[in-house]
C-alpha positions as CSV (number, residue, x, y, z in Angstrom):
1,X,0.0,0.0,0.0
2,X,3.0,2.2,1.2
3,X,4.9,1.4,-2.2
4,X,1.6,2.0,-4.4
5,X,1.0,5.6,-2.6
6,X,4.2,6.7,-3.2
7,X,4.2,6.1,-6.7
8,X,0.6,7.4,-7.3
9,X,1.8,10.7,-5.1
10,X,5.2,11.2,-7.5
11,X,3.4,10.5,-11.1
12,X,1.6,14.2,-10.6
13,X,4.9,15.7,-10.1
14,X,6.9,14.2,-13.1
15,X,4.2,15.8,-14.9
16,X,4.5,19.1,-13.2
17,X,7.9,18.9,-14.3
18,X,7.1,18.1,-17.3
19,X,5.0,20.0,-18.5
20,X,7.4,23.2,-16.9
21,X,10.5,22.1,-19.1
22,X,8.0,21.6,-22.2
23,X,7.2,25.4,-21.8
24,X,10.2,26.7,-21.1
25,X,11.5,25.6,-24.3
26,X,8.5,26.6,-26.1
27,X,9.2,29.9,-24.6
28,X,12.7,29.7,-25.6
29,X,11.9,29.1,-29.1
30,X,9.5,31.8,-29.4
31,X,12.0,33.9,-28.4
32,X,14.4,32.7,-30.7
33,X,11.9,33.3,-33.1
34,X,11.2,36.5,-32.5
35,X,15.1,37.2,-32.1
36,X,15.7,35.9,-35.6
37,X,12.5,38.0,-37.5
38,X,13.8,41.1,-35.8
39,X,16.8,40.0,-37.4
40,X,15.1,39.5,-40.3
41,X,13.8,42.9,-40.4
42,X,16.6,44.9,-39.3
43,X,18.7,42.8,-42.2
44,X,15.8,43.9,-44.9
45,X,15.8,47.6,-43.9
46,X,19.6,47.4,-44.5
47,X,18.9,45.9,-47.9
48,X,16.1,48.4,-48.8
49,X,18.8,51.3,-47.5
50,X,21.5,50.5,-49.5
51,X,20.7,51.7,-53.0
52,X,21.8,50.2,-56.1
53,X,25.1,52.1,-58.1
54,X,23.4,52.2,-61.5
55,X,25.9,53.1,-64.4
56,X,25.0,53.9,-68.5
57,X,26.7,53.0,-71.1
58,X,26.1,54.8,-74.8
59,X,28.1,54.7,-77.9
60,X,27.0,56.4,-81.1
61,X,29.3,55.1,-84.7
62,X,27.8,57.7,-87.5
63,X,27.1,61.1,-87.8
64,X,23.5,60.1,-88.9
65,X,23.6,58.2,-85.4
66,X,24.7,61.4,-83.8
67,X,21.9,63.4,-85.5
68,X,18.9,60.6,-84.8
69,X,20.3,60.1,-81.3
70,X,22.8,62.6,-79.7
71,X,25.4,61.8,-77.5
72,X,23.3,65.0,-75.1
73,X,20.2,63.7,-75.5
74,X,21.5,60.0,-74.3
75,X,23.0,61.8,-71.3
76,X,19.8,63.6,-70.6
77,X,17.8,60.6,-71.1
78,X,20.3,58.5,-68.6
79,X,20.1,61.4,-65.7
80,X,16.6,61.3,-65.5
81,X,15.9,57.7,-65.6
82,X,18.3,56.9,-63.1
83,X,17.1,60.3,-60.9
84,X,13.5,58.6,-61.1
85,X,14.3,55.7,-59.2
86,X,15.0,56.1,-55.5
87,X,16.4,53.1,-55.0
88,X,19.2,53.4,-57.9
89,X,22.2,55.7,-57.2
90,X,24.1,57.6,-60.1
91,X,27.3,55.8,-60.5
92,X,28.5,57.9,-63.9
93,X,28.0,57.3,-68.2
94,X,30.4,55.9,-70.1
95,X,30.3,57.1,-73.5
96,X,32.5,55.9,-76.4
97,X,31.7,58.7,-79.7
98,X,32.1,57.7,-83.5
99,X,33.1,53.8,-82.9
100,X,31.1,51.3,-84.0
101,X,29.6,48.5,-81.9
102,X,31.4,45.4,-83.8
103,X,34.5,46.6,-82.9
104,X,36.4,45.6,-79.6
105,X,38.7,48.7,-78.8
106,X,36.5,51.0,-77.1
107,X,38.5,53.1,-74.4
108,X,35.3,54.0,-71.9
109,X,33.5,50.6,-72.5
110,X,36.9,49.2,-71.2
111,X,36.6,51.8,-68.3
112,X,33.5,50.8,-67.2
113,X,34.1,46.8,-67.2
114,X,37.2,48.1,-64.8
115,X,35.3,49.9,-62.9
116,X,32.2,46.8,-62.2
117,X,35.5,44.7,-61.5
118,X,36.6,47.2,-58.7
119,X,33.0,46.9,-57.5
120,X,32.2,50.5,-58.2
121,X,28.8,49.3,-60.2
122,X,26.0,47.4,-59.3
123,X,23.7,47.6,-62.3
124,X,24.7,49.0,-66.3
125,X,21.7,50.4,-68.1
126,X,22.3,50.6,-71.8
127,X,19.6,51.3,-74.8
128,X,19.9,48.0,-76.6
129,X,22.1,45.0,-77.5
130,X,23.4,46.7,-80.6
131,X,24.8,49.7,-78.4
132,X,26.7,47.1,-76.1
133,X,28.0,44.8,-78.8
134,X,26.8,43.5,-82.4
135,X,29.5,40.9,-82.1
136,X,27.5,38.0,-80.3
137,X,31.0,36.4,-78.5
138,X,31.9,40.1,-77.2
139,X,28.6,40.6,-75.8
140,X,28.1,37.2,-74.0
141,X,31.4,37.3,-73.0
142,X,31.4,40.1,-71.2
143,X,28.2,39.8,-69.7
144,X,28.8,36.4,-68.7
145,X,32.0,38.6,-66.7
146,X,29.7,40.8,-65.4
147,X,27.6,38.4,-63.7
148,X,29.8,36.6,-61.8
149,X,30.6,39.9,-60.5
150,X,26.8,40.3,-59.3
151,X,26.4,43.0,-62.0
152,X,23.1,43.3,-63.8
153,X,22.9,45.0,-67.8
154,X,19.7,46.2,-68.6
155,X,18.9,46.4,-72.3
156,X,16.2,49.1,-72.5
157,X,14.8,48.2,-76.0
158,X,14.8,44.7,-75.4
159,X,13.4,44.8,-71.8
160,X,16.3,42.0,-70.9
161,X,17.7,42.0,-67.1
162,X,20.8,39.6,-67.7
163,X,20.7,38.0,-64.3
164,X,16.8,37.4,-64.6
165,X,16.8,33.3,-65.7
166,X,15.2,34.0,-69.4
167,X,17.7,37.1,-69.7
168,X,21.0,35.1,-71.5
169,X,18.7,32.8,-73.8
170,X,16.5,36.5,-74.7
171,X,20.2,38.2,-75.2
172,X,21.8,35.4,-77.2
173,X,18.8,35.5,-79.5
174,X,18.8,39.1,-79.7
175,X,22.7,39.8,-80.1
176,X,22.0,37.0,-83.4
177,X,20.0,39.1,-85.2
178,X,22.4,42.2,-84.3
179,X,25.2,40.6,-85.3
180,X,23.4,39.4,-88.8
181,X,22.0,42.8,-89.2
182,X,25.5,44.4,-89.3
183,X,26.6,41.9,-91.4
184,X,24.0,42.4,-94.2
185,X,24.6,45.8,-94.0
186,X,28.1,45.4,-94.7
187,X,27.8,43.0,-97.7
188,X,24.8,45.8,-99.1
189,X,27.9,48.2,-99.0
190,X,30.8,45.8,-100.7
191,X,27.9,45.1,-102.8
192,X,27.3,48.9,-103.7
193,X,31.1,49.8,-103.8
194,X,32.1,46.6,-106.4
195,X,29.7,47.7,-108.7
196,X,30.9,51.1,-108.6
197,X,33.9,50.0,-109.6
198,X,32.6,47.5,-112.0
199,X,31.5,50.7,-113.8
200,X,34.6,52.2,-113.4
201,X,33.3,54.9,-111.1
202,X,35.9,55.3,-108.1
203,X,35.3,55.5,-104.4
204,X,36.4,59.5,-103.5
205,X,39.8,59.8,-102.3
206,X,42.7,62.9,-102.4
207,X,45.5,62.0,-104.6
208,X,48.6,64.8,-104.6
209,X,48.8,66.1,-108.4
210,X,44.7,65.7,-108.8
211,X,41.2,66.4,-107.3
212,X,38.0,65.2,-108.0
213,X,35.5,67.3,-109.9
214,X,32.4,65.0,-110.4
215,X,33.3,61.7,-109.9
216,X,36.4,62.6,-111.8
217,X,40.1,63.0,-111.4
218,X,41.2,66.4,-112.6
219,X,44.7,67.4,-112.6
220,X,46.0,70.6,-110.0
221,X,48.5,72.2,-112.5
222,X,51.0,73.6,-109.6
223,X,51.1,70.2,-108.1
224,X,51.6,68.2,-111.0
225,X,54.6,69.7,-111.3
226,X,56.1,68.9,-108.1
227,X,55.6,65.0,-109.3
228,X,57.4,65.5,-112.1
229,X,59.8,67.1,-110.7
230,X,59.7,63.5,-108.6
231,X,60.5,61.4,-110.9
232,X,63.1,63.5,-112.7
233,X,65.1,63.7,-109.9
234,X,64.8,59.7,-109.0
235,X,66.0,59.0,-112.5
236,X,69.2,61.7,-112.4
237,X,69.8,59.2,-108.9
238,X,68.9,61.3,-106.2
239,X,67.2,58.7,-103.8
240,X,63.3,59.2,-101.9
241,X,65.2,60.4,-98.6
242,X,67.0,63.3,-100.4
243,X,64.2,64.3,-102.6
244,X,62.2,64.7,-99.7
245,X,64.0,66.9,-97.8
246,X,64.9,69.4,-100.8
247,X,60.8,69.6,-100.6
248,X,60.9,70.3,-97.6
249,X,63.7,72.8,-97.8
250,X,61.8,74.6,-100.4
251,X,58.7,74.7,-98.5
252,X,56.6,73.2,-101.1
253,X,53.1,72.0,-99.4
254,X,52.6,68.4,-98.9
255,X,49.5,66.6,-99.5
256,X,46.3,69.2,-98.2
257,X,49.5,71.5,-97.2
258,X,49.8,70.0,-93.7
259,X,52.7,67.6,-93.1
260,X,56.3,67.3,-94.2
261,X,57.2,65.2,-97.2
262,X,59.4,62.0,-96.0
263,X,60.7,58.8,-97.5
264,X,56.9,56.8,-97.6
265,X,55.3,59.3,-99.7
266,X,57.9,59.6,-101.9
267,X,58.1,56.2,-102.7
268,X,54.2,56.1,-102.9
269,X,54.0,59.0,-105.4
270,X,56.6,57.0,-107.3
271,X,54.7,53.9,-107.9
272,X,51.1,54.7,-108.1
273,X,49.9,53.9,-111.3
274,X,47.5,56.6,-111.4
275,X,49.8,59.3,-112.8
276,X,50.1,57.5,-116.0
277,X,46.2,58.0,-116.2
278,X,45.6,54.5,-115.0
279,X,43.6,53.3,-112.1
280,X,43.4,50.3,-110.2
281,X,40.1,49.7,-107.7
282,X,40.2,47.6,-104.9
283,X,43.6,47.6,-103.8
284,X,43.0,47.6,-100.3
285,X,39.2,46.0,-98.6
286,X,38.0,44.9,-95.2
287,X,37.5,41.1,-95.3
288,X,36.1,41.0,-91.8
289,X,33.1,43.0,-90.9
290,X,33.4,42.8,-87.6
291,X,36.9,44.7,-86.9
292,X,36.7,46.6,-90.1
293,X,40.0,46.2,-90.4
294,X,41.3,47.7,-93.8
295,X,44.4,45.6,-95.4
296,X,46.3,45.1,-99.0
297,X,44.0,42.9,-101.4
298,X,45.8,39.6,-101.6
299,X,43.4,38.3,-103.5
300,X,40.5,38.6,-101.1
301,X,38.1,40.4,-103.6
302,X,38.9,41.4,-107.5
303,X,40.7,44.1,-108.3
304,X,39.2,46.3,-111.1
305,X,42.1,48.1,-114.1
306,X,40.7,50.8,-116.0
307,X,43.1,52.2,-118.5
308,X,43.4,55.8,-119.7
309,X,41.0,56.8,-116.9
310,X,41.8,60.3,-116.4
311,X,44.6,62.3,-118.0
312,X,48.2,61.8,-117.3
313,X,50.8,63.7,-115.4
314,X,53.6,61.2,-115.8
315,X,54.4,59.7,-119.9
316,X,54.2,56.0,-119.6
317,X,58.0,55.3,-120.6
318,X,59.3,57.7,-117.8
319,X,57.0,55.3,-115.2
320,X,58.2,52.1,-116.4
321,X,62.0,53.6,-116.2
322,X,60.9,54.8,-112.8
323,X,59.9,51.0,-111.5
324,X,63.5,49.8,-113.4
325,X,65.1,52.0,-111.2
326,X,63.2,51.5,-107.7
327,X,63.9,47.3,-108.7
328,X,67.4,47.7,-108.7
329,X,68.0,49.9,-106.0
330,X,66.3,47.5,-103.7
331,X,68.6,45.6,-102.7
332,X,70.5,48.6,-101.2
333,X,68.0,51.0,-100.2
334,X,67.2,51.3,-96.2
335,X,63.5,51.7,-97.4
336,X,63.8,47.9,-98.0
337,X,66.0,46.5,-95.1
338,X,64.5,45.4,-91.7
339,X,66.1,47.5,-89.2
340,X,68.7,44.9,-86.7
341,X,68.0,44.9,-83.4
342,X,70.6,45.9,-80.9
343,X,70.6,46.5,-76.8
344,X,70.7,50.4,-77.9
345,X,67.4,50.0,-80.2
346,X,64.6,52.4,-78.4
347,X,66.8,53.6,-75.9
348,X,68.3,56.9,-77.8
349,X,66.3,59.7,-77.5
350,X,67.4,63.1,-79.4
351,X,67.2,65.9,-76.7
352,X,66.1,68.7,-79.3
353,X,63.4,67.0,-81.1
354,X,62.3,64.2,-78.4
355,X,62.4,61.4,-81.4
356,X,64.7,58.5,-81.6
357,X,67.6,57.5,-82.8
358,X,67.9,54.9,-85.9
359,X,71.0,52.9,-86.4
360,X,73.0,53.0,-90.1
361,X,76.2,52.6,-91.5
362,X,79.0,55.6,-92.5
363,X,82.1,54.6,-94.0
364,X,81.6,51.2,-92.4
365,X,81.0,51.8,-89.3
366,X,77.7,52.1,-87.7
367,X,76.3,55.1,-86.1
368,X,73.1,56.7,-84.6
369,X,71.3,59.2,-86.1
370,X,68.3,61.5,-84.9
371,X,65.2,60.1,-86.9
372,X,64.0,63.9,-87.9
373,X,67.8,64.6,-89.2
374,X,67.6,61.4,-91.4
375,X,64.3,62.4,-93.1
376,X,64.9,66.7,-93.2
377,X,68.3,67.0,-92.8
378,X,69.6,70.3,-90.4
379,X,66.5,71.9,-91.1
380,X,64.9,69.3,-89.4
381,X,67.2,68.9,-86.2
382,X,70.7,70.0,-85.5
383,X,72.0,67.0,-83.4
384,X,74.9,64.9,-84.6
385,X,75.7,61.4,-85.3
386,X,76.8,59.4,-82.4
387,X,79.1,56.4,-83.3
388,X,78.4,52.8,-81.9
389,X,81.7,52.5,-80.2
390,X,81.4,55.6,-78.5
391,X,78.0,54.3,-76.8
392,X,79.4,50.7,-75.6
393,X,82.1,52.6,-74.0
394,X,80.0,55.3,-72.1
395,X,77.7,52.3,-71.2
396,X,80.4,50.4,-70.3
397,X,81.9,53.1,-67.7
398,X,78.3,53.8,-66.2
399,X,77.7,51.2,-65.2
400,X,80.9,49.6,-64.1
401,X,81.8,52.9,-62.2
402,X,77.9,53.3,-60.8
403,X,77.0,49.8,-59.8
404,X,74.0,49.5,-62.3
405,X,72.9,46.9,-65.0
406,X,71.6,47.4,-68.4
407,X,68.6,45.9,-68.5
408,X,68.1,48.6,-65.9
409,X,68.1,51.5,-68.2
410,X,65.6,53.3,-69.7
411,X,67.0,56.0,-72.2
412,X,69.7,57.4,-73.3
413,X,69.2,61.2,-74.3
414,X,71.6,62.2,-76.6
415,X,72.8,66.2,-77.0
416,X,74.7,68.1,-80.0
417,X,77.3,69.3,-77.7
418,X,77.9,65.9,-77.6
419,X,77.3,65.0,-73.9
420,X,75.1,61.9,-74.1
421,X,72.7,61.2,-70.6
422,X,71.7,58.1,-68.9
423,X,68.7,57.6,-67.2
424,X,67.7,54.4,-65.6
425,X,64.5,52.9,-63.8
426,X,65.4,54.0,-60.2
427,X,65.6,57.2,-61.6
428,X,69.3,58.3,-61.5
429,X,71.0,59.9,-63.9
430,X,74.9,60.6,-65.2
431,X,76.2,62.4,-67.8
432,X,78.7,61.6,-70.1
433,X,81.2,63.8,-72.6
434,X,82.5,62.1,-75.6
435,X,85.2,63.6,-78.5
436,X,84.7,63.1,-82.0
437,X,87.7,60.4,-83.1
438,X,89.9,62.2,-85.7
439,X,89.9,60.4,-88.7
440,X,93.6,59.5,-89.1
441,X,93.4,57.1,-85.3
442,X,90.1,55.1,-87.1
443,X,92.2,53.9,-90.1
444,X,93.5,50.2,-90.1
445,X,96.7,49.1,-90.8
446,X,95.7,48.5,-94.2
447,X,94.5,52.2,-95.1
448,X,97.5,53.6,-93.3
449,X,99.9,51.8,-95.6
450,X,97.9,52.7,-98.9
451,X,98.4,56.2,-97.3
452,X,102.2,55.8,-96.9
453,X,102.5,54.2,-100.3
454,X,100.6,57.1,-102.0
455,X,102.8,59.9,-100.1
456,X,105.8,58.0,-101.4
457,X,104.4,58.3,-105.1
458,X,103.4,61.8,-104.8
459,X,107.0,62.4,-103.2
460,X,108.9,60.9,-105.8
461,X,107.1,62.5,-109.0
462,X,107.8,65.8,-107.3
């Protein structure tokens, strides 16, 4: 009976403490609960705080773009949607002028992908697909970038959010058609130009000696005399670098009058067929649509000859003597020659002109010469030549005498007064005087005995 009682007595207490450690814990987690919504909350009003850096990005690649579509009335347009959301914060417009969308190098589209990598952006608005990229690889490329960066595009034309789930299959199909689009276009215009040609009808373009009058080249008396004066003195052996700079001595106006004749046009003017009153179409085309890169016809597209086109300035015989002439001096002429690489290539800087030195050969020996001097003579710059040897053995005591190396130097700044200057990466700098070697201490052996034997000669028949 005693046991029985005790147990009947205790049951009602287990309970008791039961049910008291049951609501504890439901009290507990209610808490917890409540804890983690305020949480909650506090972590949402955060979110709803922090406003989202919204960038634009326009481009315009025409000046009938420009006129349907203004760069200022993008900008505008940009301020005030971004102004109308509350939650967006202006975060700048990047705006690449007069470059078209299928092309890759465009400085402030580059500047904006550098600044969503620096976390500066959290959202690019742009008007449409073709304003971010006709080429379909550029576009989902980049945007593919963007989002693992957390940054959304908007395509305002399109209505496409790229980190919505339907927003890369929408942007693929869409960039498709752009990139199709341009392409048409650009066929319509090869199209357009080849039968030009076809007809004999050339593209405009400025050619020194001519101008075009109605789809026709008409010659410009004053400078067709010029390019005869060209070719004359090619043929009596002057070569392109000297006949340039007597043009230039004598002031005579270059192509539009701005400029200074040098060795390139020379050579151009030289062989263009077109002063014989030929012309050949298509030399040059863009085989790619998308960089619009313009190279030499290698037989990409046919090239169109039309002969006695337009009336001569050069007679046929004095042309074909002309390309004789430029054929055999090949071999010898700089024009032609790869320049050789040396550990002084790039590093000589003329100090009165700021342009570099090329390396050639004087009575064989090589030397350094101020590019502007080469091409204009003292009219051009007034520096002098500095011999090779005279460089290894300034270099030499620099940087044996200063502790440096020369993979550690950045220029070498050359002077007339002949004092050449040596300026490294660290920033130091030391100056260097060098003489002029007579001409009698650079003779060999051998020239120095021809000189004895001639003295002898010259003694005896006196």
């Amino acid at each position: 009976m005693h046991a029985t009682y005790g147990w009947s007595m205790r049951l009602p207490i287990f309970r008791l403490v039961e049910d008291l450690q049951s609501s504890a814990k439901r009290g507990l987690m209610s808490l917890l609960r409540r804890k983690n919504a305020n949480n909650r909350d506090k972590a949402k009003r955060k979110i709803e705080n922090k406003k989202i850096r919204v960038a634009a990005y326009a481009r315009t690649s025409s000046d009938k773009d420009a006129a349907l579509n203004s760069l200022s009335s993008q900008v505008s347009h940009y301020n005030e949607l971004i102004s109308k959301h509350l939650d967006w914060e202006f975060a700048g417009i990047f705006v690449d002028e007069g470059i078209s969308g299928v092309k890759e190098g465009r400085p402030e589209f580059e500047r904006l992908l550098q600044a969503c990598r620096e976390g500066k952006i959290d959202m690019v608005v742009t008007k449409s697909v073709t304003r971010f990229a006709r080429n379909t690889l550029v576009l989902l490329r980049e945007v593919r970038n963007l989002k693992e960066l957390g940054v959304d595009v908007y395509f305002e034309l399109e209505n496409i959010h790229t980190m919505s789930i339907t927003g890369e299959i929408m942007l693929t199909a869409f960039a498709s058609f752009a990139e199709d689009q341009a392409k048409r276009i650009s066929d319509y215009a090869k199209w357009s130009i080849r039968k030009r040609f076809e007809n004999g009808v050339p593209t405009y373009f400025r050619l020194y000696g001519y101008e075009m009058r109605d789809a026709e080249l008409i010659v410009v008396p004053e400078e067709a005399e010029v390019v005869k004066k060209i070719y004359t003195d090619y043929l009596s052996g002057k070569g392109k670098i000297k006949i340039a700079r007597e043009l230039n001595e004598a002031k005579i106006k270059s192509l539009k009058g701005v400029g200074k004749w040098d060795q390139a046009t020379i050579h151009r003017i030289l062989t263009n067929e077109k002063y014989v009153g030929d012309i050949l179409l298509q030399k040059t085309c863009t085989p790619d649509f998308r960089t619009k890169k313009k190279v030499k016809n290698n037989n990409y597209m046919n090239k169109y000859f039309i002969q006695d086109n337009h009336e001569a300035i050069i007679s046929r015989g004095m042309f074909d003597e002309v390309q004789k002439e430029i054929s055999n001096r090949s071999k010898n002429e700089k024009f032609y020659v790869k320049a050789e690489k040396t550990c002084f290539s790039s590093l000589l800087v003329c100090g009165v002109c700021d342009k570099h030195f090329n390396r050639r050969s004087s009575r064989n020996k090589k030397v350094w010469e101020c590019k502007t001097k080469k091409l204009y003579g003292k009219n051009g710059c007034t520096n002098v030549r500095v011999p090779e040897s005279v460089l290894e053995g300034k270099l030499n005591n620099v940087t044996s005498s200063n502790g440096k190396k020369v993979c550690d130097l950045l220029e070498i700044k050359c002077y007339p007064d002949r004092v050449l200057e040596f300026v490294f990466r660290d920033g130091a700098h030391f100056s260097e005087k060098w003489e002029l070697e007579s001409r009698h201490n650079s003779w060999t052996k051998e020239m120095k005995e021809e000189s004895r034997r001639r003295s002898i000669i010259r003694n005896h028949i006196g």
